[in-house]
C-alpha positions as CSV (number, residue, x, y, z in Angstrom):
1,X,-58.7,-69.1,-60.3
2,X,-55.8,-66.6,-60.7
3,X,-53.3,-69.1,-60.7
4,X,-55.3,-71.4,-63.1
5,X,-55.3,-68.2,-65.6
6,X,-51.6,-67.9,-65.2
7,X,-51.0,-71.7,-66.1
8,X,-53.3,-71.7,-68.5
9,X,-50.2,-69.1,-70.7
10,X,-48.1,-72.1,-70.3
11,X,-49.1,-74.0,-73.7
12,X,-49.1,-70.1,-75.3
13,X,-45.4,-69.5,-74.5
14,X,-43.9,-73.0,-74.9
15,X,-45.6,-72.9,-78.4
16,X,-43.0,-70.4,-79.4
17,X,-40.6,-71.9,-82.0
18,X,-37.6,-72.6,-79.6
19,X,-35.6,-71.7,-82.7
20,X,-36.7,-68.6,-82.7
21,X,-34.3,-65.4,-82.0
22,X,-35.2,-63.0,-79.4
23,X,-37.1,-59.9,-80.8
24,X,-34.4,-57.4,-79.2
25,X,-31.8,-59.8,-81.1
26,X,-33.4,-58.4,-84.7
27,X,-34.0,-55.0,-83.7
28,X,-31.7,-51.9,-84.1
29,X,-29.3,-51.6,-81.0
30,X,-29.9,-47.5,-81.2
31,X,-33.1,-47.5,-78.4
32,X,-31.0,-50.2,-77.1
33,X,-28.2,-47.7,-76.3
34,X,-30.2,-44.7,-74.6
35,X,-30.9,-44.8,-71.1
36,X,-34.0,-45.3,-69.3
37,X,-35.9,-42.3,-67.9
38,X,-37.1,-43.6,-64.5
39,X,-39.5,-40.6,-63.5
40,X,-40.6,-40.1,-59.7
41,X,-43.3,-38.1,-59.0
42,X,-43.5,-35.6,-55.3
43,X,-45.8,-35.6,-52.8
44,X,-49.4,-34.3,-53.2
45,X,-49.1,-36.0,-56.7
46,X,-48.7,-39.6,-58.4
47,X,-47.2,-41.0,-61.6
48,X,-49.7,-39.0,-63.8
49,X,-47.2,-36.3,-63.1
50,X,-45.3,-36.9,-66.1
51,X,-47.7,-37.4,-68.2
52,X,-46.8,-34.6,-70.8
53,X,-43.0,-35.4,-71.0
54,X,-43.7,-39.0,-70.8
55,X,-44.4,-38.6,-74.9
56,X,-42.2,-36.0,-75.5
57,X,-39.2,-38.5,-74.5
58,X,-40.7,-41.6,-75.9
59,X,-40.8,-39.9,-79.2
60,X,-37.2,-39.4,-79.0
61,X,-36.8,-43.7,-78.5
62,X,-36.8,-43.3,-74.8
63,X,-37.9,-45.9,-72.5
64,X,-39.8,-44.4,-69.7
65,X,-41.2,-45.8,-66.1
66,X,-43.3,-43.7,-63.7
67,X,-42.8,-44.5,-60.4
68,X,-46.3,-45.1,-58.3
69,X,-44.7,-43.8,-54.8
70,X,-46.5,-45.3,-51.8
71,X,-45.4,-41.4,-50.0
72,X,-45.3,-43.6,-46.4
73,X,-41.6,-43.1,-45.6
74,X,-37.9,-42.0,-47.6
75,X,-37.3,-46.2,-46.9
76,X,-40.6,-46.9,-48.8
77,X,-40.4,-44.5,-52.0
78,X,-36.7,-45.8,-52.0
79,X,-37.6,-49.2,-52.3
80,X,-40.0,-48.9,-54.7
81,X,-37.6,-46.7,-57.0
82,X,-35.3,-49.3,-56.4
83,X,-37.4,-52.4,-57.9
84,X,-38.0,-49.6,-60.9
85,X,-34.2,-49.6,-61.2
86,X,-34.1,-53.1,-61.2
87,X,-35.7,-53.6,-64.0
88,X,-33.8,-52.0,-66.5
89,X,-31.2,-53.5,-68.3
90,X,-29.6,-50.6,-69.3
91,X,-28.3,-47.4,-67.6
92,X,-30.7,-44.9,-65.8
93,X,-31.2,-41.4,-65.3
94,X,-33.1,-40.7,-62.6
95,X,-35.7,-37.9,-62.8
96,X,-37.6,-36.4,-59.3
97,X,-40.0,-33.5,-58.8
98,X,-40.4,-31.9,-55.2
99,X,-39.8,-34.5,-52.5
100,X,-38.9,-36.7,-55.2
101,X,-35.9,-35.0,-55.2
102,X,-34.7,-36.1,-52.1
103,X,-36.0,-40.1,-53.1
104,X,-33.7,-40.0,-56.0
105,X,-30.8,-38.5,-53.7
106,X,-30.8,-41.7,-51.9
107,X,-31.4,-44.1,-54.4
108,X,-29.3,-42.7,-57.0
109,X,-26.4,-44.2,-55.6
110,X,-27.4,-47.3,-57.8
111,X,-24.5,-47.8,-60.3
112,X,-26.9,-47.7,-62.8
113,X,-27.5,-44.2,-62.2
114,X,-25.5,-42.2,-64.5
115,X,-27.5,-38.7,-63.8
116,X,-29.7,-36.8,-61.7
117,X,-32.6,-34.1,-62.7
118,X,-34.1,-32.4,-60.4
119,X,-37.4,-30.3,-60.9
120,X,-38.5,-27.9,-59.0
121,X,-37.3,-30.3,-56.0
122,X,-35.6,-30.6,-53.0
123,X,-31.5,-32.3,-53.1
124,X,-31.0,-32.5,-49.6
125,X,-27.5,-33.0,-48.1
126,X,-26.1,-35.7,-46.1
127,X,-27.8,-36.1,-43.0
128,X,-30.4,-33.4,-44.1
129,X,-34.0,-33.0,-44.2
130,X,-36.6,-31.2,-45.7
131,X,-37.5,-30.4,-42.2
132,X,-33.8,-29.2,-41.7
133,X,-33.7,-27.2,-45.1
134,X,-37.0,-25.2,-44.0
135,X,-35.5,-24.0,-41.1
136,X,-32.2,-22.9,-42.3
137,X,-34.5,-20.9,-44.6
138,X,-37.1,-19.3,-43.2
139,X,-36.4,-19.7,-39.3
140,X,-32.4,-18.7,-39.8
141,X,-32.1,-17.0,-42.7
142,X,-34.9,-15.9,-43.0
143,X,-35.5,-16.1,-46.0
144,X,-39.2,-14.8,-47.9
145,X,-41.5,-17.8,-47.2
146,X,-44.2,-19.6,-49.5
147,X,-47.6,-19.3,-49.3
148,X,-48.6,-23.0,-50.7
149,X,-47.8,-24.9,-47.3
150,X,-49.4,-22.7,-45.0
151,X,-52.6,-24.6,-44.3
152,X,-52.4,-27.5,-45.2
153,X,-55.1,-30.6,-44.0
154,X,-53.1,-33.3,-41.7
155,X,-55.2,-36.3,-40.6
156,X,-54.1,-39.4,-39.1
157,X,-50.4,-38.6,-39.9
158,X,-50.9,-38.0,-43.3
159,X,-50.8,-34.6,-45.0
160,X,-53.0,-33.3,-48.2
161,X,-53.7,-29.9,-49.7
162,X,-57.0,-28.2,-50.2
163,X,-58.3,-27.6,-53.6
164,X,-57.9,-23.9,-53.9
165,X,-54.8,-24.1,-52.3
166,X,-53.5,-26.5,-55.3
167,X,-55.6,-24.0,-57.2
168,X,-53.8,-20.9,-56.2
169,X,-50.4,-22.3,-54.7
170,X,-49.6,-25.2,-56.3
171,X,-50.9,-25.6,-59.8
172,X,-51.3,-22.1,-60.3
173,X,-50.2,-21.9,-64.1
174,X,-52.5,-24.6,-64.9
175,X,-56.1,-24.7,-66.4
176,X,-58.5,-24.7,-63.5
177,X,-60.3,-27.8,-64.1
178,X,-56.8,-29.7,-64.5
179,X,-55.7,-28.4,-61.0
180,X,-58.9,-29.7,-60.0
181,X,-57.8,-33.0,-61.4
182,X,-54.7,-32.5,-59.4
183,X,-56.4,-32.1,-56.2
184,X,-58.3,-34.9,-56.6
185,X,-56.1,-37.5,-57.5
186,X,-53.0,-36.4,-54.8
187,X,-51.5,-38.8,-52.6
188,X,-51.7,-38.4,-48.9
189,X,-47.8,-37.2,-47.7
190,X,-46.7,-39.1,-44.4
191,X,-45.7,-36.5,-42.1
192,X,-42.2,-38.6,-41.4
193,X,-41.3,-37.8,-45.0
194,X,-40.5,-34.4,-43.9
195,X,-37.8,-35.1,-40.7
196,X,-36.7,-38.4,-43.1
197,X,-32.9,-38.0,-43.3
198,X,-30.7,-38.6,-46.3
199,X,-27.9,-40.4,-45.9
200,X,-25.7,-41.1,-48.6
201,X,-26.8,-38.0,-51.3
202,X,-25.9,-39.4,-54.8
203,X,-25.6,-36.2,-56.3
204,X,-22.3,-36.0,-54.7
205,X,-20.8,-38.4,-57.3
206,X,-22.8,-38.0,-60.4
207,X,-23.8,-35.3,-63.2
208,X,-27.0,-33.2,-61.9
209,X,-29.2,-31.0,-63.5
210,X,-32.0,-28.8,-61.8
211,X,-35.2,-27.2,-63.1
212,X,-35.8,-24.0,-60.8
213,X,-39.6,-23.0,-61.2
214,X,-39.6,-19.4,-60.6
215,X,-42.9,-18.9,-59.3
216,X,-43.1,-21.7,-57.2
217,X,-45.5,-21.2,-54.0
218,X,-44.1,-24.7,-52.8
219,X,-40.3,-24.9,-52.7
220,X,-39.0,-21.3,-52.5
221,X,-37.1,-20.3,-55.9
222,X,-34.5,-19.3,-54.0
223,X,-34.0,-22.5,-52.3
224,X,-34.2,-24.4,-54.9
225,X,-31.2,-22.2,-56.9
226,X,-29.3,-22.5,-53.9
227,X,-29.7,-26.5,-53.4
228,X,-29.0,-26.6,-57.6
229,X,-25.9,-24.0,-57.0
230,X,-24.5,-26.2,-53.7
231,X,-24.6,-29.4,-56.3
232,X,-23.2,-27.4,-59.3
233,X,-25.9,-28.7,-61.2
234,X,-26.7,-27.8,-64.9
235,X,-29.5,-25.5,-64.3
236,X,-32.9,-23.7,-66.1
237,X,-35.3,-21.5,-65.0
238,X,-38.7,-21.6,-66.0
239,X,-41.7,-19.2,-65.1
240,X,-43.4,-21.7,-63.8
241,X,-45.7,-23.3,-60.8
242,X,-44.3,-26.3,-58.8
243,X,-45.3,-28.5,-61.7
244,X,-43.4,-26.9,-64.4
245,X,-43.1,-30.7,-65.8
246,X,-47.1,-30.0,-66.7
247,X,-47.0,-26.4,-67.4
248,X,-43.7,-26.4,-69.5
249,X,-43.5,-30.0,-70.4
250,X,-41.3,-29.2,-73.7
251,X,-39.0,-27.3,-71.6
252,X,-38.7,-29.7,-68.7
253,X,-38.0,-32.6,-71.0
254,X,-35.4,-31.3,-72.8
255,X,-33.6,-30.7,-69.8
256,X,-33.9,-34.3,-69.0
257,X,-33.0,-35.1,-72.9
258,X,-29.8,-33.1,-72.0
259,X,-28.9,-35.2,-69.2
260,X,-29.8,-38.3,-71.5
261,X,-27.1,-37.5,-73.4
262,X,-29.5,-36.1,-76.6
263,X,-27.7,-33.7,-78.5
């Protein structure tokens, strides 16, 4: 039946005057020009993510995609950034939040890629884990650890928060009942995401920006400036949660508007 639906378009589309010019042909080359925001979410969290700066940017003639990652492995989220990638014409600027952040160091080595922005997210280095970055951290250096990881629930290899600690540690700056939303819609985090090793970090070659959230309970601020200062990244700090791209949405999208190339 689904295939009898998709041949049924057929007469639709051949009906077209095969005169015709292509819309894009007739339409101002100016949206034509920007890049495309390609926006991948972290764990604990799906494409809904961006849904505040998602308008912001399209208001501004930006095509945006939100990556749905699958959070089973670095290979998978790659991939699936990847076929994201794929289908833009244009040039991209790649946008991650939390692990996302180490997703778009591997895949940002697309030539497409013409910038990184990382919020509130971690940049790994080659051959480096988040695994490898916590212990530097905390079990080295120790360095003040974050309370939002503490306890978390891990079943069948895959790893989700509690509500109240997405209300307290992870969300904190949001209303209540849209942290609740949070904790009910997160994905489920494969526990091999966090000893998955980068190997080719693409902010090595191209321009970065970072959004530290200074009250993060997730990623230590002070990881995070030190990650944005090893990558010389264009940086803001914002009093925010982990998900500063819902609590300051304005803020974290004109970072990303920067990068764009929006004056």
């Amino acid at each position: 039946m689904a295939r009898l639906a998709i041949l049924t378009l057929f007469p639709m589309i051949t009906a077209i005057e095969p005169n015709a010019e292509p819309l894009q042909a007739n339409q101002s080359t100016q949206q034509d020009d920007k890049p495309t925001i390609v926006l991948v979410h972290g764990a604990f969290a799906d494409g809904s993510s961006w849904n505040k700066v998602i308008p912001i940017l399209q208001k501004k003639g930006y095509k945006t995609i939100a990556v749905q990652n699958p959070l089973t492995s670095l290979n998978d989220d790659v991939a699936f950034v990847d076929r994201a990638i794929a289908e833009v014409k244009g040039n991209v600027i790649l946008v991650g939040h939390s692990w996302g952040g180490v997703v778009i160091t591997q895949a940002g080595n697309n030539e497409k890629v013409k910038g990184l922005v990382f919020v509130a997210a971690y940049a790994p280095d080659e051959g480096q884990s988040i695994e490898d970055i916590t212990k530097d951290a905390f079990e080295v250096r120790k360095l003040p650890n974050v309370p939002g990881l503490t306890d978390p629930i891990v079943e069948d290899g895959f790893i989700r928060l509690k509500e109240e600690t997405v209300l307290n540690h992870f969300a904190q700056d949001l209303p209540p009942a849209e942290a609740k939303l949070i904790a009910a819609g997160q994905g489920r985090f494969h526990v091999s995401t966090i000893s998955a090793k980068v190997s080719n970090p693409a902010w090595k070659s191209k321009p970065n920006f970072f959004v530290v959230s200074d009250n993060d309970h997730i990623i230590s601020p002070l990881v995070e400036a030190e990650m944005a200062a090893r990558m010389k990244a264009t940086v803001i700090h914002l009093p925010s949660s982990h998900v500063a791209m819902l609590s300051q949405p304005q803020k974290v999208a004109e970072l990303i508007l920067k990068a764009a190339g929006d004056k």
